[in-house]
N, C-alpha and C positions, 0 to 999 in steps of 0.2 A: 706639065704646068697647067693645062687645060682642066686638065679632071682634078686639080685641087682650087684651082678657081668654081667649079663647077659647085663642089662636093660646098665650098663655104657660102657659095650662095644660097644652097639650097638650104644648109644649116640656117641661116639666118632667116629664111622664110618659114623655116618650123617653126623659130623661136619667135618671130612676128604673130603667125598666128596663136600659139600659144599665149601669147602676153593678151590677146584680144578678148581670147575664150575665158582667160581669167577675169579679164576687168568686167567683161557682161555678168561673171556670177558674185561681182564685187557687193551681193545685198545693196540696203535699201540706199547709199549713197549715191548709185552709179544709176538708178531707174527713178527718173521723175512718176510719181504716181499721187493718187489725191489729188482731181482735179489738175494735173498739170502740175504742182507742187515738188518742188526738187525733195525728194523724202529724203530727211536726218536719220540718226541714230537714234538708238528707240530712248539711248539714255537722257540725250537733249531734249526727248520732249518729255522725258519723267520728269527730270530737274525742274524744269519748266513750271509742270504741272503740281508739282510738291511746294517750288518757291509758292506758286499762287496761292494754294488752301491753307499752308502755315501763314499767310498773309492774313486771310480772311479769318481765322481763327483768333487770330491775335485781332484783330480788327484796324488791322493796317490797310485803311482801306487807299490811301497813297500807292502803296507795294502793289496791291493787288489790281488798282488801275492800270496802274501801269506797265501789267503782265496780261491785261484785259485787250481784247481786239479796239480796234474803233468802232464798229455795232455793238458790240457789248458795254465801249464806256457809254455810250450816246451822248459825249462833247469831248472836254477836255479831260486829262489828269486830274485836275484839280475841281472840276465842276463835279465829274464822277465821284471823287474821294467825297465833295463836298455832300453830295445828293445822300451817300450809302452811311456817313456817319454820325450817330445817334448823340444829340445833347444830352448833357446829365440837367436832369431838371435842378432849378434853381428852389432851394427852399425857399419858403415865405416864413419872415421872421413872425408873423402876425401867429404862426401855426405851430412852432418849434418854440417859443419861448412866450411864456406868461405875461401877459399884461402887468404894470406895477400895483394897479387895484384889485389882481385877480390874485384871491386867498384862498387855497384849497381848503377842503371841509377838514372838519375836523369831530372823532366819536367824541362821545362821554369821558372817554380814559383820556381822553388827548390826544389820544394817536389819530394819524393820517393814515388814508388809504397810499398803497402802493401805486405808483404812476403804470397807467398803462403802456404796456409797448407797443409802438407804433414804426411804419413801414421806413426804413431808409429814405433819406433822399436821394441817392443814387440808385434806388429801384432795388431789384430784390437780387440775392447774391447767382454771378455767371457759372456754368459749368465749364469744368477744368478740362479739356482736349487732351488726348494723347498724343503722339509722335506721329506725324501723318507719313504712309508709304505711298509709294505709288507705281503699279505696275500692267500689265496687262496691254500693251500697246496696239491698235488693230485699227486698219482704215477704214472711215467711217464715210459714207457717201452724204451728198448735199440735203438735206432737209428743208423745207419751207425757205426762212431766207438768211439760213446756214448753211456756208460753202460743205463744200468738202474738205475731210479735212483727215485727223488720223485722233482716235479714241485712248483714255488712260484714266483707269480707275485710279481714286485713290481713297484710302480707307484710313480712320482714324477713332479713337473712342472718344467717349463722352460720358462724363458721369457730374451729376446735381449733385448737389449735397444733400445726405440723410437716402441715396439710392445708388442703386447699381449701377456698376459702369454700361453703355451699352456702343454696337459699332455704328460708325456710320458710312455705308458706301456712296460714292458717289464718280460720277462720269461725266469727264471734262473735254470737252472737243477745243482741237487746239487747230489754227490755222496760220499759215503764213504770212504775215503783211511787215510790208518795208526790211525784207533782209532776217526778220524775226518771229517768232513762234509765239504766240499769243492766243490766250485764253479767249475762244470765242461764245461758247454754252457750256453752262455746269445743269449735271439733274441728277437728283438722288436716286441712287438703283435701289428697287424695290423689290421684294422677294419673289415677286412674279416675273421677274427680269433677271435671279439668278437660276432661272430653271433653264436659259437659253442658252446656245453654242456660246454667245457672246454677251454679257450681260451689259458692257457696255455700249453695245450698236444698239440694243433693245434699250437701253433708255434714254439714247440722243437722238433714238428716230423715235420716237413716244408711243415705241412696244413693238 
């Protein structure tokens, strides 16, 4: 009776330490890192980082607030959204339509010249965005007066009209605050910054 009480306890202390040894190599869930920062799964902070740029692509700038640290909005949601989005200018009727006393010229033949075209009122046509990816996840140390935090490219095209498409990379430092992951610095990676191990540390620490 002895030696099978014996034999299950000692079974059970294998199995304890075994469960321990596991949970320590349980990746980034189990090891707070950045700054003290409980580290996510690398796919919460791509989500994250992808909601944001298809935000700002669209120019929702609401969404993208609100995906924004509090350093980064610099007030509220709505003061932010308010600061980053761009009025359509209001035409002037005085400039879009003829006066009733104003008679264009007119040749010999009688004909009129062709109106000239002139620039929209809503400014000049937006270039169309690709599908934004986003991947490359790597912890990114404190900066100036950016915490620490964990880095994620995300790359997307862009093409004008009458020109090539072209890409655009960029690197997003994402930090923790109240429970959630928010966009705390975005900075375009520049070609001098994809010759590095990590193109994204090299352009949230500015090189």
């Amino acid at each position: 009776m002895m030696r099978k009480t014996t034999a299950a306890v000692l079974a059970a202390g294998i199995l304890t330490l075994a469960g321990c040894s596991s949970d320590g190599d349980g990746g980034k869930d189990s090891n707070p890192s950045a700054g003290g920062q409980q580290a996510p799964k690398d796919d919460a902070l791509v989500k994250v980082a992808k909601r944001y740029q298809e935000a700002a692509n669209r120019d929702d700038w609401k969404a993208a607030c609100g995906l924004s640290s509090s350093r980064l909005r610099g007030g509220t949601v709505e003061e932010c959204a308010d600061r980053l989005t761009v009025d359509e200018p209001t035409p002037d009727p005085s400039e879009s339509s003829p006066s009733p006393s104003f008679s264009p010229p007119t040749y010999a033949d009688g004909s009129t010249p062709e109106p000239i075209a002139s620039r929209t009122p809503t400014g000049p046509d937006r270039a169309d965005t690709g599908p934004v990816s986003a991947s490359d996840v790597v912890e990114v140390s404190a900066v100036e007066d950016h915490p620490a935090g964990y880095g994620v490219l995300v790359t997307y095209t862009v093409k004008w009209p009458g020109k090539d498409a072209t890409t655009t990379r960029r690197a997003l430092r994402l930090v923790q605050q109240g429970g959630a992951w928010l966009v705390d610095q975005h900075e375009d990676v520049q070609e001098g910054d994809m010759g590095h191990g990590s193109p994204v540390r090299a352009a949230l620490s500015g090189g």
